[in-house]
C-alpha positions in Angstrom: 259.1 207.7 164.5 256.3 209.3 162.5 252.5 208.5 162.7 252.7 206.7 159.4 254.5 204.0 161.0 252.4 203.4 163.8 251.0 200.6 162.6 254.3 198.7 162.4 254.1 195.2 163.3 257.0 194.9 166.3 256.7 190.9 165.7 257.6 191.6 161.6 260.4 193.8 163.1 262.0 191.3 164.4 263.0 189.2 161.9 265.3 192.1 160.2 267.0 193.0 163.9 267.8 189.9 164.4 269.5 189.4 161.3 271.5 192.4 161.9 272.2 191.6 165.5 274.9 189.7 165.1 277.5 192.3 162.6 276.1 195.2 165.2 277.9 193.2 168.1 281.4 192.7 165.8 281.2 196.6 166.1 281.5 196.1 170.0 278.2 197.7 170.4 276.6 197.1 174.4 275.4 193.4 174.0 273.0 192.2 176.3 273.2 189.2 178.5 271.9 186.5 176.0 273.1 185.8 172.2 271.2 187.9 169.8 272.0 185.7 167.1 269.8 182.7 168.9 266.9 185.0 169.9 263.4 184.9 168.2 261.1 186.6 170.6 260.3 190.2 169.8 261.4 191.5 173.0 265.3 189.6 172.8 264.9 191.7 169.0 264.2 195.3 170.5 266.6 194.5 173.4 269.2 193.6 170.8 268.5 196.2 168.2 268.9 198.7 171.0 272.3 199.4 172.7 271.1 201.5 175.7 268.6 198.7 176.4 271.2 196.0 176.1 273.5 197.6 178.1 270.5 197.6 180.6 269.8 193.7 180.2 273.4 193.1 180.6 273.8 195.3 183.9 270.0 193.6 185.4 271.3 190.3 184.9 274.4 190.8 186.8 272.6 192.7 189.4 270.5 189.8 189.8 273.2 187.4 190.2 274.8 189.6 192.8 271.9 189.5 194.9 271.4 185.6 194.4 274.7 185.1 195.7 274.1 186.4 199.3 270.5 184.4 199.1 270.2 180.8 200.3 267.2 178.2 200.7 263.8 179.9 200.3 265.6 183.1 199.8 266.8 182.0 196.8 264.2 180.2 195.0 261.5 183.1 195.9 263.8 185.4 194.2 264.4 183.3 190.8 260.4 183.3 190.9 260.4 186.7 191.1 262.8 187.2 188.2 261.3 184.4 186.4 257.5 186.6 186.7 259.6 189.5 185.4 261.2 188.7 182.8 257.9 186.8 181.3 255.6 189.7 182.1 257.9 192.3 180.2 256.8 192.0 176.6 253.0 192.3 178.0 253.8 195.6 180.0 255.3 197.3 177.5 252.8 196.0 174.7 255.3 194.7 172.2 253.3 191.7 171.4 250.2 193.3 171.5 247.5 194.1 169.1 247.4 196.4 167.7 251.1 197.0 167.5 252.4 200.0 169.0 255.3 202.7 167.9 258.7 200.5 168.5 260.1 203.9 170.1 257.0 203.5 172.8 258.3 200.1 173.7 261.7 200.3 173.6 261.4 203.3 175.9 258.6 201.2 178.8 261.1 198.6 178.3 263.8 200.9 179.2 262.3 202.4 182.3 260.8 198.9 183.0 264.6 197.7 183.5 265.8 200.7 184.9 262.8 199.8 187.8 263.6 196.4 188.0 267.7 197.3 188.3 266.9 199.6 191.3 265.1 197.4 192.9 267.7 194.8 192.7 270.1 197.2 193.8 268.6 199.6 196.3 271.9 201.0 197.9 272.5 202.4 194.4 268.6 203.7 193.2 270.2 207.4 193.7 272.5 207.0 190.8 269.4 206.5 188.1 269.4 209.1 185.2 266.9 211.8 185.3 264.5 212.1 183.0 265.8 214.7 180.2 264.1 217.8 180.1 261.3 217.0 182.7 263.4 217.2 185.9 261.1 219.9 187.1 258.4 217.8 187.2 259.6 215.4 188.7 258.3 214.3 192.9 255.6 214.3 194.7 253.1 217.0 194.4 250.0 217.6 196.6 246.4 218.2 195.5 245.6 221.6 196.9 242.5 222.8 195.1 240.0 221.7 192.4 240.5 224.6 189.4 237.7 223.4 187.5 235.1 220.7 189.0 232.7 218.3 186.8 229.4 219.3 185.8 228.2 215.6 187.2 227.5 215.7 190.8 228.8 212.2 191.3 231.7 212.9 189.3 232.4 216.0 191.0 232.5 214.8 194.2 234.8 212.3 192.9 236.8 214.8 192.9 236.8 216.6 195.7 237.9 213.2 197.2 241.1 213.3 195.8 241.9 216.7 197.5 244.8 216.0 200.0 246.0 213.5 198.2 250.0 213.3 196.8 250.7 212.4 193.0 254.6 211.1 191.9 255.6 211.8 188.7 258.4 209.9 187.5 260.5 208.3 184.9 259.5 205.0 185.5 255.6 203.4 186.9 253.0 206.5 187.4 249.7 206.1 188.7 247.2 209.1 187.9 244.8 210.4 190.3 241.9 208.4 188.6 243.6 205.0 189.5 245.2 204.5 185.8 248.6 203.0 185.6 251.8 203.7 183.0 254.9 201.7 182.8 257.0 203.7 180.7 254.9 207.5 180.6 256.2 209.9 178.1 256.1 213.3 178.6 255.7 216.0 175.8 255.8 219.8 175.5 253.1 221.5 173.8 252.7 225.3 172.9 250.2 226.8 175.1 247.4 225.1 177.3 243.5 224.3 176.1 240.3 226.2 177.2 239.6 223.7 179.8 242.3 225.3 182.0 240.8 228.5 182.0 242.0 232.0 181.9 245.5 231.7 183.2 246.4 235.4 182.4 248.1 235.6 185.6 250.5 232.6 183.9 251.9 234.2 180.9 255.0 231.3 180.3 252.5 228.3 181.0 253.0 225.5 179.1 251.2 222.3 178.6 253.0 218.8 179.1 251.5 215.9 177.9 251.5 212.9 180.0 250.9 209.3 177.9 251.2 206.2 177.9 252.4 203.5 175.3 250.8 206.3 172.9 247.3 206.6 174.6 246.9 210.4 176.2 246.4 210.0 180.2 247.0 213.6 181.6 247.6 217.2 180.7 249.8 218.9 182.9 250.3 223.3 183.1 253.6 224.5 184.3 252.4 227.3 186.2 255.2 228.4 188.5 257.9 225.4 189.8 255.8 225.3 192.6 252.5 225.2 191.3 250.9 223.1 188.2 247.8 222.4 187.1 246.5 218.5 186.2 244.1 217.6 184.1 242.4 214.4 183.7 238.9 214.1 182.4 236.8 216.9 183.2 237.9 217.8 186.3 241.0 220.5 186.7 243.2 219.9 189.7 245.9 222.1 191.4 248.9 220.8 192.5 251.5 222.2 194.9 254.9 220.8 195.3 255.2 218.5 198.0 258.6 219.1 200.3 
């Protein structure tokens, strides 16, 4: 989707999905586990107008049936609470009733990963079998803060940073956390042409690259393939280096 349609209005959007929900399904398109034709929210509309995501609500919904089956007493009603909380905190996570309105690709894709999450965790024995992310397999895992590359000028700032030295960042398909505490849902990741100044001279690194790391359309993190054992992260002013956790 181009810039010039960022501003679309996901609620607006609705209204024409749903309308064309019901001749998409005649074409035995993935349905999902509820009748497009009765839905109104915004959500039920990019769930419907999407058939990777249906498929997905389909396959959750059975997964949690499944599970409820071999749950009885508290068991049982702890996990419809559970499902109940998800399944009302979705359009919130992924921002699709939020103002201002976000790209629909942006929340179709954190409601994608969002179920894939939720689907997994329904369905541990089988969370080896989830599709990697294309392109970006590479970066995928755990990866260990070796060394500071480039430190703050702010002394308080700066040893901000030396306190996350040691520590282990998971990049993923699904819910990141960056080293400054920040959260994703759904984080996209981007390839772009060479990295900025504020990784320095990287000489040395003559096919580094910079990914982009963001989040519902907000930049979090700049990432530097360096070698596939070695990245650079950066996030603020600060520079990290990252080795490959094993």
């Amino acid at each position: 989707m181009t810039g010039a349609l960022k501003g679309f209005c996901l609620a607006c959007a609705a209204l024409l999905v749903l309308a064309t929900s019901a001749s998409a399904q005649e074409d035995d398109e993935a349905e999902p586990s509820f009748d497009c034709a009765a839905a109104t929210a915004p959500v039920e509309a990019l769930i419907c107008a999407d058939t990777g995501l249906a498929d997905l609500d389909r396959k959750l919904a059975q997964s949690y049936q499944a599970l409820l089956a071999t749950r009885v007493g508290e068991a049982q009603m702890l996990l419809r609470e559970e499902q109940r909380a998800w399944a009302e905190g979705r359009a919130a996570t992924c921002a699709v009733e939020g103002e201002p309105a976000i790209e629909i690709d942006d929340a179709t894709g954190c409601l994608i990963a969002l179920y894939r999450a939720r689907i997994a965790e329904l369905q541990p024995e089988q969370g080896g079998n989830a599709a990697p992310p294309s392109g970006y397999g590479w970066l995928m895992g755990d990866w260990n803060v070796a060394a500071i590359h480039k430190a703050p000028t702010d002394p308080r700032r700066a040893d901000t940073a030396r306190a996350q030295l040691g520590r282990t960042m998971r990049f993923a398909e699904g819910p990141i956390a960056t080293l400054g505490g920040a959260s994703c849902s759904f984080p996209r990741y981007s390839a772009e042409p060479a990295p900025g100044p504020q990784f320095g001279d990287l000489a040395d690194y003559p096919t580094a690259v910079t990914v982009r790391m963001s989040c519902v359309g907000i930049a979090m993190l700049d990432v530097v393939r360096l070698t596939d054992e070695k990245i650079l992260v950066g996030e603020g002013d600060a520079v990290f280096e990252l080795e490959r956790r094993r």
